[in-house]
Each structure stands twice: as C-alpha cells, then as structure tokens.
LOFITI-571672 format. One record per atom (N, C-alpha, C): x, y, z; residue in three letters. Coordinates in pm, whole numbers, padded with zeros to 5 digits, always signed. Last residue first. Layout:
BEGIN
XYZALA/...
// end
This chain:
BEGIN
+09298-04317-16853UNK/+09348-04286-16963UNK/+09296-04375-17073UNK/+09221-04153-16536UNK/+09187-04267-16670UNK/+09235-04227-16777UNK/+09240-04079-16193UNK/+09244-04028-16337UNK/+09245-04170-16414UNK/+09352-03974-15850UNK/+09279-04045-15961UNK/+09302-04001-16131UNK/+09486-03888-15548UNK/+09470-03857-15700UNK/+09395-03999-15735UNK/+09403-03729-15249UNK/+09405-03825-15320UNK/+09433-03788-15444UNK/+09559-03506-15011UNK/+09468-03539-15127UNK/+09551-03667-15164UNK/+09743-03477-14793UNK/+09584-03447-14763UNK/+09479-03469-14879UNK/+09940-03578-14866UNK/+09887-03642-14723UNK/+09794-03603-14718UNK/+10087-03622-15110UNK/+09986-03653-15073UNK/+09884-03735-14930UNK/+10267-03416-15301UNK/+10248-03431-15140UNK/+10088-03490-15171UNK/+10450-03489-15554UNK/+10305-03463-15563UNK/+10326-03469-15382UNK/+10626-03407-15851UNK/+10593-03439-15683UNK/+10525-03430-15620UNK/+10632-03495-16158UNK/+10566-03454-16109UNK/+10620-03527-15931UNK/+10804-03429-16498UNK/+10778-03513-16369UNK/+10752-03416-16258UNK/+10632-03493-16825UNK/+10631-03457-16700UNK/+10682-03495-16633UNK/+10591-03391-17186UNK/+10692-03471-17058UNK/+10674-03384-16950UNK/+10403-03452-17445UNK/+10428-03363-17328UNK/+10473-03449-17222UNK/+10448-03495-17788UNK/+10450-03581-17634UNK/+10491-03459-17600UNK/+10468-03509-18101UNK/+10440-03392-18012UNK/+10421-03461-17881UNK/+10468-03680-18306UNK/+10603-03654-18308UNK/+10605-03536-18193UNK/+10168-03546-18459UNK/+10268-03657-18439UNK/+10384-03598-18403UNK/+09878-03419-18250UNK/+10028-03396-18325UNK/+10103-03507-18350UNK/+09720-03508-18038UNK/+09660-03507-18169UNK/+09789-03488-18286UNK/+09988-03671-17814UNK/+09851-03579-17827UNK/+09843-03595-17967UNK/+10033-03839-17481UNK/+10025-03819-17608UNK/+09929-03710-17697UNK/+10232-03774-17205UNK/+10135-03768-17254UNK/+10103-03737-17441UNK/+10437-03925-17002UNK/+10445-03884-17109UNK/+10319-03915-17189UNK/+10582-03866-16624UNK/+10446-03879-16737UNK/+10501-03851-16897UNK/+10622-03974-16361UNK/+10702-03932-16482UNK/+10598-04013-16548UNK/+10668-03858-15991UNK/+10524-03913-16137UNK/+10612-03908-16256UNK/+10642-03961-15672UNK/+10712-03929-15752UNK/+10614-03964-15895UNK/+10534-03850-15377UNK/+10499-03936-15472UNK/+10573-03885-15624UNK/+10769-03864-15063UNK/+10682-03763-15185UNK/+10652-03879-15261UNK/+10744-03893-14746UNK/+10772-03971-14880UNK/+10713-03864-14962UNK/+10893-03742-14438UNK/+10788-03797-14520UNK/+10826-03801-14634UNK/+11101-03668-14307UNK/+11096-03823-14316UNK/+10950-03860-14390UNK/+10991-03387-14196UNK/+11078-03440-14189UNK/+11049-03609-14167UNK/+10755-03247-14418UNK/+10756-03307-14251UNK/+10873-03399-14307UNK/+10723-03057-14649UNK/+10693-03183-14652UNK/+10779-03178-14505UNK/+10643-02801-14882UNK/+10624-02824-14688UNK/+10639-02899-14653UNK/+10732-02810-15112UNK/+10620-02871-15083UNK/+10580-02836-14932UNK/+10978-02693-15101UNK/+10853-02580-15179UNK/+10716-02676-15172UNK/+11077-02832-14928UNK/+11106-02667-14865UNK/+10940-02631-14957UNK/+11154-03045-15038UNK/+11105-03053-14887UNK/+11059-02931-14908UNK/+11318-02992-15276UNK/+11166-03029-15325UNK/+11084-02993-15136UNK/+11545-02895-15174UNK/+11449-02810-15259UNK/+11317-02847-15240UNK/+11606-03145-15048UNK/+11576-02997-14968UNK/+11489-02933-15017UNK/+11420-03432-15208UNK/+11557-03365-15144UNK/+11483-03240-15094UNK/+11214-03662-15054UNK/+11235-03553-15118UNK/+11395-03515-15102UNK/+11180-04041-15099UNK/+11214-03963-14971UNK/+11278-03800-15054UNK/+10923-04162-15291UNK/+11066-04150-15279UNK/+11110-04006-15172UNK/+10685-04394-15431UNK/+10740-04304-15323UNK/+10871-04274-15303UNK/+10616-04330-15834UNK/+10671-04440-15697UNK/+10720-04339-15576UNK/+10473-04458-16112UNK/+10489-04372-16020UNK/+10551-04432-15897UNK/+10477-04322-16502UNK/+10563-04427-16390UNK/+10538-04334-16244UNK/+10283-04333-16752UNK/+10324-04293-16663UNK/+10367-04380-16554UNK/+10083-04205-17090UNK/+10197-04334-16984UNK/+10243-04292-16896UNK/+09824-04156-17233UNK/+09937-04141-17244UNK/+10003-04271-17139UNK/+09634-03943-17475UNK/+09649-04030-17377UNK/+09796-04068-17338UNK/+09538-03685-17584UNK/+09472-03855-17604UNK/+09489-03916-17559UNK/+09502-03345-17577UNK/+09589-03488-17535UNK/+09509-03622-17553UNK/+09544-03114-17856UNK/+09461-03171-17744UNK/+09538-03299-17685UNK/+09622-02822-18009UNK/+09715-02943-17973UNK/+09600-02992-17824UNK/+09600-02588-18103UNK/+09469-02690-18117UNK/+09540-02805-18070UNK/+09660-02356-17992UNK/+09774-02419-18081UNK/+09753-02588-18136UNK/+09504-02232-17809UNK/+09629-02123-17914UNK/+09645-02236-18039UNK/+09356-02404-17695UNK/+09331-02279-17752UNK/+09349-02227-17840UNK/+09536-02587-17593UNK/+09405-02647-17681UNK/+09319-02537-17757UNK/+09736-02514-17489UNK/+09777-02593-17609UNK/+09637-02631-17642UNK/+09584-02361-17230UNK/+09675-02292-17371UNK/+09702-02377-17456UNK/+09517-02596-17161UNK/+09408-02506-17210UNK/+09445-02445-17285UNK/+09724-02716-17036UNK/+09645-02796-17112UNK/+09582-02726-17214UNK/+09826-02545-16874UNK/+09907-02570-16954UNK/+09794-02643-17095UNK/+09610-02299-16731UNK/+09594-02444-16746UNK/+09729-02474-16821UNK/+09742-02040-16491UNK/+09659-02097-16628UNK/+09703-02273-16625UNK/+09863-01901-16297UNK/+09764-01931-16274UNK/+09656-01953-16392UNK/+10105-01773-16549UNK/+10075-01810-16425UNK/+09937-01807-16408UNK/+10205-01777-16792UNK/+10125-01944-16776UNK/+10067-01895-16624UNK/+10193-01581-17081UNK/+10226-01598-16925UNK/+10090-01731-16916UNK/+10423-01640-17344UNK/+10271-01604-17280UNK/+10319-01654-17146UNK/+10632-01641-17451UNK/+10645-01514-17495UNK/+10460-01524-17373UNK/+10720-01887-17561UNK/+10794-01847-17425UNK/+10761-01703-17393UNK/+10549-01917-17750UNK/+10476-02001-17612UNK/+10587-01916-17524UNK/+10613-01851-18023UNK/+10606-01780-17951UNK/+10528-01810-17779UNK/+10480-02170-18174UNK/+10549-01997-18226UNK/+10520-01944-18080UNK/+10458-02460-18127UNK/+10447-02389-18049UNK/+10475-02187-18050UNK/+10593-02702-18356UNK/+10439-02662-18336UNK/+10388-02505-18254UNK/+10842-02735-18099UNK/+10773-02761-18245UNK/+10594-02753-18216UNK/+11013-02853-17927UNK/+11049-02718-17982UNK/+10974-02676-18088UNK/+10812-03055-17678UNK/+10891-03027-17777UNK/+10941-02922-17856UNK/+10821-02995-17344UNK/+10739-02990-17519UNK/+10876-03014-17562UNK/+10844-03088-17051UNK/+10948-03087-17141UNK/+10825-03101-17263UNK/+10851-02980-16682UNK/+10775-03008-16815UNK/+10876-02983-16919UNK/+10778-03057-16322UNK/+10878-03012-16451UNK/+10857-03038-16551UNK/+10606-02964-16082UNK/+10569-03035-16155UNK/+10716-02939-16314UNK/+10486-03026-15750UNK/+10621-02921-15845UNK/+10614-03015-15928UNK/+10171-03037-15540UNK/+10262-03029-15630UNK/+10350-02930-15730UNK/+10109-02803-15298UNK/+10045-02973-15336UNK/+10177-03054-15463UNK/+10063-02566-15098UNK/+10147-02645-15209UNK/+10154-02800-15211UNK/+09762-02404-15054UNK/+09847-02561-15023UNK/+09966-02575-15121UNK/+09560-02297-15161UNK/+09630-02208-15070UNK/+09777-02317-14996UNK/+09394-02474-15269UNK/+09329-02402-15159UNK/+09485-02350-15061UNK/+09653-02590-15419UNK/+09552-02624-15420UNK/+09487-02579-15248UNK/+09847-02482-15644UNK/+09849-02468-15517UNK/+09693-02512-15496UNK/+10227-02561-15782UNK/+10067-02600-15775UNK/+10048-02573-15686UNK/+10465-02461-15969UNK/+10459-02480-15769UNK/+10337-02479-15808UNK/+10664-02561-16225UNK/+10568-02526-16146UNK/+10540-02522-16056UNK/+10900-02500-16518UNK/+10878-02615-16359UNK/+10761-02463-16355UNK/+10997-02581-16853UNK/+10895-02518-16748UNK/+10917-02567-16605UNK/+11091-02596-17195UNK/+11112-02564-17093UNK/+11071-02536-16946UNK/+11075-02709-17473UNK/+11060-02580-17384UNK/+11031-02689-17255UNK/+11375-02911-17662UNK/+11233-02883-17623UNK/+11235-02715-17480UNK/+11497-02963-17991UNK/+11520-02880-17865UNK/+11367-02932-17786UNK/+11473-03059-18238UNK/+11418-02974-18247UNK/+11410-02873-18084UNK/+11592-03323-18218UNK/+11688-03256-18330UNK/+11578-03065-18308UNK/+11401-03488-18042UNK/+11563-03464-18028UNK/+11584-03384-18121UNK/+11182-03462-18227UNK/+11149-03413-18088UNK/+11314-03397-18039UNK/+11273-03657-18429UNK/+11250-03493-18457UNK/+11230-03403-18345UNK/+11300-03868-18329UNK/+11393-03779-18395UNK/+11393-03650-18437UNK/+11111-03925-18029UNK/+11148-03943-18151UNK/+11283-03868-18219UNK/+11294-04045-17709UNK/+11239-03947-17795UNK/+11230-03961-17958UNK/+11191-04239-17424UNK/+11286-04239-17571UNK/+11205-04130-17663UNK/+11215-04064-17078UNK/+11131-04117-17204UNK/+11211-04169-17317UNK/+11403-03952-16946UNK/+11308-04098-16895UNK/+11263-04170-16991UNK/+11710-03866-17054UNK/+11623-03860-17066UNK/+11516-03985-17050UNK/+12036-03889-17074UNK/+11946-03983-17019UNK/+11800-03959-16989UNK/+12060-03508-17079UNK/+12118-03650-17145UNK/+12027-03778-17011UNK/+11782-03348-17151UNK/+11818-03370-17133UNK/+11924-03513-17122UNK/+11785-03141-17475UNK/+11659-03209-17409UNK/+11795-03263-17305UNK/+11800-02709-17476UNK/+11854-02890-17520UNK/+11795-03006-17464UNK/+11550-02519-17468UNK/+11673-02543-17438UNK/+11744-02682-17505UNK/+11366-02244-17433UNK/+11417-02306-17538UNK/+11560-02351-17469UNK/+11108-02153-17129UNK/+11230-02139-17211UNK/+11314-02270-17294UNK/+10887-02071-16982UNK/+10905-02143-17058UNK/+11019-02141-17128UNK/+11007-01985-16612UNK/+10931-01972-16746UNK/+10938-02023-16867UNK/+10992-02162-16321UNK/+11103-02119-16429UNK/+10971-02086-16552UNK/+10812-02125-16141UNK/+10944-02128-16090UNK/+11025-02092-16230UNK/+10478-02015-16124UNK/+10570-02029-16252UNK/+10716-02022-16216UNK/+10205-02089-15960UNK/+10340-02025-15892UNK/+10438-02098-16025UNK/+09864-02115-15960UNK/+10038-02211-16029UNK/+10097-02109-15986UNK/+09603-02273-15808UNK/+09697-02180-15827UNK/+09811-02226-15860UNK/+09244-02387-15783UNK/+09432-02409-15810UNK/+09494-02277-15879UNK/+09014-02344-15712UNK/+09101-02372-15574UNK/+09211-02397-15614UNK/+08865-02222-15911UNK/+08887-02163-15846UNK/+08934-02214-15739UNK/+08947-02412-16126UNK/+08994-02323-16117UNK/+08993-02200-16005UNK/+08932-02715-16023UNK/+08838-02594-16027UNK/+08942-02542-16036UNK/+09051-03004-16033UNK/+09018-02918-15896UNK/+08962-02818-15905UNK/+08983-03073-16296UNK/+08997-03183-16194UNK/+08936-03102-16045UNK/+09085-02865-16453UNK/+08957-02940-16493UNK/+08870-02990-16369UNK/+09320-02860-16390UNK/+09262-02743-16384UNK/+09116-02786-16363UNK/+09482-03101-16464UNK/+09444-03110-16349UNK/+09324-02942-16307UNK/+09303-03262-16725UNK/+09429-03188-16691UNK/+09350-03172-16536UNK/+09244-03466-16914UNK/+09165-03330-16908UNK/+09231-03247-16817UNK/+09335-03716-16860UNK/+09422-03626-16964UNK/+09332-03522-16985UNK/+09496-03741-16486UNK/+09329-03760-16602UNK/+09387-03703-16733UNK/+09620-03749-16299UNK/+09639-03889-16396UNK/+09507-03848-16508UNK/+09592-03529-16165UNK/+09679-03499-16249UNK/+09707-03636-16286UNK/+09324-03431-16055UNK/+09338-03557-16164UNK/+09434-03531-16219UNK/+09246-03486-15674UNK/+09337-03432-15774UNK/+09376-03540-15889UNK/+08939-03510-15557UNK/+09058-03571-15574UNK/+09165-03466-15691UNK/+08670-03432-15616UNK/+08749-03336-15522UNK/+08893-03381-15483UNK/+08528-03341-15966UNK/+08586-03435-15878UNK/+08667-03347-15773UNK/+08206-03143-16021UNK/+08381-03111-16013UNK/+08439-03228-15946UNK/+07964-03358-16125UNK/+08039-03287-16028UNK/+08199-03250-16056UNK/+07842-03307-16475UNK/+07843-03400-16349UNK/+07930-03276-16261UNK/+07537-03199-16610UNK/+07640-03132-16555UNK/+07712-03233-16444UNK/+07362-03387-16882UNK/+07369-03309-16775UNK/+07523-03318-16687UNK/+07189-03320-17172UNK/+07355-03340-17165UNK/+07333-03294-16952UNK/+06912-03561-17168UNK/+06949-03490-17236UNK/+07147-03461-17177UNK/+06677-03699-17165UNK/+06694-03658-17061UNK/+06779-03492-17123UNK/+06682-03882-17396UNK/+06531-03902-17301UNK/+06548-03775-17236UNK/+06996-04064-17290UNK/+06868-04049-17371UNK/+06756-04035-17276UNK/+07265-03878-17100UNK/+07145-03976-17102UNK/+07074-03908-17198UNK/+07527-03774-17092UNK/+07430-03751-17215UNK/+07337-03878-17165UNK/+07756-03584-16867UNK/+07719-03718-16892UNK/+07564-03692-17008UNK/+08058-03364-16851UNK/+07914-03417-16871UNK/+07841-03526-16860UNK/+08296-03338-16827UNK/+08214-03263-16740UNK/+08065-03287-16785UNK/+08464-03574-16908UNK/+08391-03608-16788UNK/+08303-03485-16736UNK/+08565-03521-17160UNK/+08662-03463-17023UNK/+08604-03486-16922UNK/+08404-03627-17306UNK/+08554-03754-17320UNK/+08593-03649-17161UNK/+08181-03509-17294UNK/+08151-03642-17204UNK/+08312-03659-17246UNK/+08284-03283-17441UNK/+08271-03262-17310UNK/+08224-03394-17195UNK/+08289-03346-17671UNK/+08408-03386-17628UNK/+08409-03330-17479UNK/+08041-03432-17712UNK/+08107-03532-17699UNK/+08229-03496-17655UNK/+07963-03162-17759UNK/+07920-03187-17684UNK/+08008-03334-17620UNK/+08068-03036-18025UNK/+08153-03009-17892UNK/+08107-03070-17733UNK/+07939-03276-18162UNK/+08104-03307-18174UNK/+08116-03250-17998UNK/+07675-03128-18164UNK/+07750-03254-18098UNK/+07867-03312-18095UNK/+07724-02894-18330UNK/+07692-02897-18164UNK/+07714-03011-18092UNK/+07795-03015-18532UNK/+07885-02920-18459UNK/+07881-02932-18272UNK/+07549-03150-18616UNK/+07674-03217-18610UNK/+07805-03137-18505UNK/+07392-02953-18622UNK/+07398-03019-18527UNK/+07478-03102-18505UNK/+07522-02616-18674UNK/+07503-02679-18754UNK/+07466-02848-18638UNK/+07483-02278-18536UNK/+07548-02391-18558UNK/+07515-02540-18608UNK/+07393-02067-18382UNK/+07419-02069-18528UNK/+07543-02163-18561UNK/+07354-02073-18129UNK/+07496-02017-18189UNK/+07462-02020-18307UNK/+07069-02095-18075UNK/+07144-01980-17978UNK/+07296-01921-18086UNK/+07030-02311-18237UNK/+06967-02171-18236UNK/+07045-02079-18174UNK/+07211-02485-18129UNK/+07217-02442-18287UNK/+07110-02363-18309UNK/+07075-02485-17852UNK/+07188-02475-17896UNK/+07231-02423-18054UNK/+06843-02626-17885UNK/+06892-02481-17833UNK/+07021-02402-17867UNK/+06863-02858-17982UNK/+06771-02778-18096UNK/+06822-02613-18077UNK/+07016-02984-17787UNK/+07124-02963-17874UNK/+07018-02872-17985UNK/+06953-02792-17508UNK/+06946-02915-17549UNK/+07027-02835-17702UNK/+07127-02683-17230UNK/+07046-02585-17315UNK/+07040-02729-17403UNK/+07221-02886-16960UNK/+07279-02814-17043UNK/+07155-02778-17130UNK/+07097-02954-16659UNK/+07119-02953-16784UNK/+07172-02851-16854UNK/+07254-03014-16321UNK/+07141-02953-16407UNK/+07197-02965-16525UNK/+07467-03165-16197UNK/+07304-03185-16187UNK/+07217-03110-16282UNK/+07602-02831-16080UNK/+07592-02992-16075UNK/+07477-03038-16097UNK/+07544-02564-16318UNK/+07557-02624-16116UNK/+07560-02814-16173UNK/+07676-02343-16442UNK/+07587-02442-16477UNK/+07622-02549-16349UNK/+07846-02190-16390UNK/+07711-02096-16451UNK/+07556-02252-16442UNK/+08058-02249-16299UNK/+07969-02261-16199UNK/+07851-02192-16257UNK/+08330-02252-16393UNK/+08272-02155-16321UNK/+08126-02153-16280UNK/+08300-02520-16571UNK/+08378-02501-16484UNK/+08325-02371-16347UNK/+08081-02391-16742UNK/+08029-02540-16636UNK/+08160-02517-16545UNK/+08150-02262-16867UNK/+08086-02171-16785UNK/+08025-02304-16665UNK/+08409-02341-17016UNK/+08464-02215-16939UNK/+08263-02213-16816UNK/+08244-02501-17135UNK/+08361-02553-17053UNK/+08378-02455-16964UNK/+08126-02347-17319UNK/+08026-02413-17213UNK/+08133-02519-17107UNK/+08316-02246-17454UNK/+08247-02164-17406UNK/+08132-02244-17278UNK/+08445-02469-17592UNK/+08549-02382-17481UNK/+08451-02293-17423UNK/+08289-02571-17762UNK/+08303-02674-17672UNK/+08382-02535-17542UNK/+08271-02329-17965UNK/+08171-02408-17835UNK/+08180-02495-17739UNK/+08498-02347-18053UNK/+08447-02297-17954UNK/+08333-02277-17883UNK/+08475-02632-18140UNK/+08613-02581-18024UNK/+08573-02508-17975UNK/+08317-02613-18330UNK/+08283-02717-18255UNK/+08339-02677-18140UNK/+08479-02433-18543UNK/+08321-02435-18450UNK/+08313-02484-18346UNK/+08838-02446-18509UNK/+08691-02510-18548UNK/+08533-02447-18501UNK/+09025-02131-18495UNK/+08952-02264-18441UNK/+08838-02316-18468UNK/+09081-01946-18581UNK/+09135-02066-18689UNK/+09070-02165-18622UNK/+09015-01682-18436UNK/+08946-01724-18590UNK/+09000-01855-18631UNK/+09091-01656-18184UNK/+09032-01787-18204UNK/+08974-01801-18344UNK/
// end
C-alpha cells in the first residue's frame, strides 16, 4: 500500500474495523483532533477519509456530535456502488470463484457499447456463486477491461470483495453507474447453482458501473434469487 494516498488508508483501516464490528452501530468514531493524533495525519486527510466513509453509507457526521457508525443494511446492495461486501458483512457473504479471472475477447453483441480502447484492449474475465448465510443467492458474470489491471489473473478473489481489490491494489473506485433489470424464467445451469424451485423467476441484472479511470466500466450480469432477500441501493 506504499502508493496509496493517506486519506485511503485510513479510510481502509476504519472500514475494515466498522465492517468487523470493532465499532458497533451507533457509536462514534475517535473525533477528527483524535484521529490526526493517533495517525499522524494532517486534518484535511482525516476528513477526505472520513467523507468517503459518509459516500459508502458506513457513517453519518452530525454537527455537535461528531462521525457515528450507521447499521450494516440487511437487504442485499448489489444496486449500491459500495459493493455488495459492504451491504451484507463480510461475515455472512461468501464467493465460490466458477471461472477465474482470465484474458479474453469481449463478447459479439455485447449489452453495453464499448469505448475503443476497452474493445481493442480485450477484457478479464470472471463468473461467481455468492453466498449469503450459507445460501446461494446470486451468479454474477463480470467483464473489466484489459487495462489498468498488471497481474489481477494472478490474485485469488475467493471470498473477497471485487470492489476492494480495485480500490486497494489498483486505486480504481466506482462513481456510479446503469443498470437494466427484469424477471426471467432460469435455464438448468443457472436453476441448479441457485436452487431455484421449479417455475420460479430469477431476477435478471446487467450492470455497467462507472469508475475514477476513463475508458474503465465494470460489466455485470447478475441472477439474483430473490425469495428470501430484498435488494436496494443508490446511485
């Protein structure tokens, strides 16, 4: 993490401990005087990483009061652009890695329109089995682009954020994005790795999320079973 801003890792250190529960719902965060004592950090710093913890919702900043801890949402935010890790806890989602990241050609009739450089540069490669409390919830297929990314087919994604590795390794964050959704009766494959009851609808998702990179969109499509969870999310 030597190339990463200040701000990043602070913002990744009080992420990592509000996610895990160092810091409970409701209670405050160390104030921002504490803070640039504790790290040796400048207050502008400390508040950048603080703001970007109200843009992922794990905070809220009342005056007077100070940064406090909101709740883990118990809906699934694979519409949120803080990702779905964020959304359900890390400790109730699990990824099952069907295909590993691999360099390939983009596909013909592709959902999205691609820039020119995102076509002429290949994209990687991914599907997923999501597991939420032991549930297969969603299969989720992913298209980067071939760019920006040295050596991504070379790290293991299982039971990691996709989000987290491109905000870590490769400072690539998301801003926002677009998405088409609609019910559609599964084929076998999809029946089998969701569990889905004969004649039930899957929720179909094709996402294209924007990020801090030009010419860098993350492509999704997503199946989501939603008989026992809800989704939500804001863009």
């Amino acid at each position: 993490m030597e190339n990463i801003p200040q701000y990043r890792k602070l913002y990744e250190l009080l992420r990592k401990h509000i996610v895990e529960g160092v810091y409970e719902e409701g209670s405050l965060l160390p104030s921002e005087n504490e803070l640039c004592a504790a790290y040796e950090m400048t207050r502008p710093t400390v508040r950048h990483a603080l703001d970007s913890l109200v843009k992922d919702g794990l905070i809220l900043k009342k005056q007077g009061k100070g940064s406090i801890v909101r709740k883990t949402p118990k809906n699934i935010g694979i519409l949120s652009i803080s990702g779905t890790a964020s959304a359900v806890g890390v400790r109730y989602l699990k990824t099952d890695i069907l295909q590993k990241p691999m360099i390939k050609t983009w596909p013909e009739n592709f959902s999205f329109e691609l820039s020119e450089l995102e076509k002429e540069s290949g994209c990687i490669y991914m599907e997923r089995l999501r597991f939420v409390e032991d549930e297969p919830v969603f299969y989720d297929i992913n298209h980067l682009p071939n760019i920006y990314l040295p050596r991504i087919t070379n790290r293991s994604f299982e039971n990691r954020s996709l989000f987290e590795i491109l905000r870590k390794n490769y400072q690539i964050e998301i801003l926002g994005g677009e998405q088409k959704l609609k019910a559609v009766m599964p084929d076998k494959q999809i029946k089998k790795l969701l569990k889905l009851k004969t004649g039930q609808p899957v929720l179909h998702i094709e996402r294209k999320l924007t990020t801090n990179r030009e010419n860098f969109n993350i492509y999704s499509t997503i199946y989501f079973n939603s008989e026992k969870h809800a989704i939500f999310g804001s863009f």
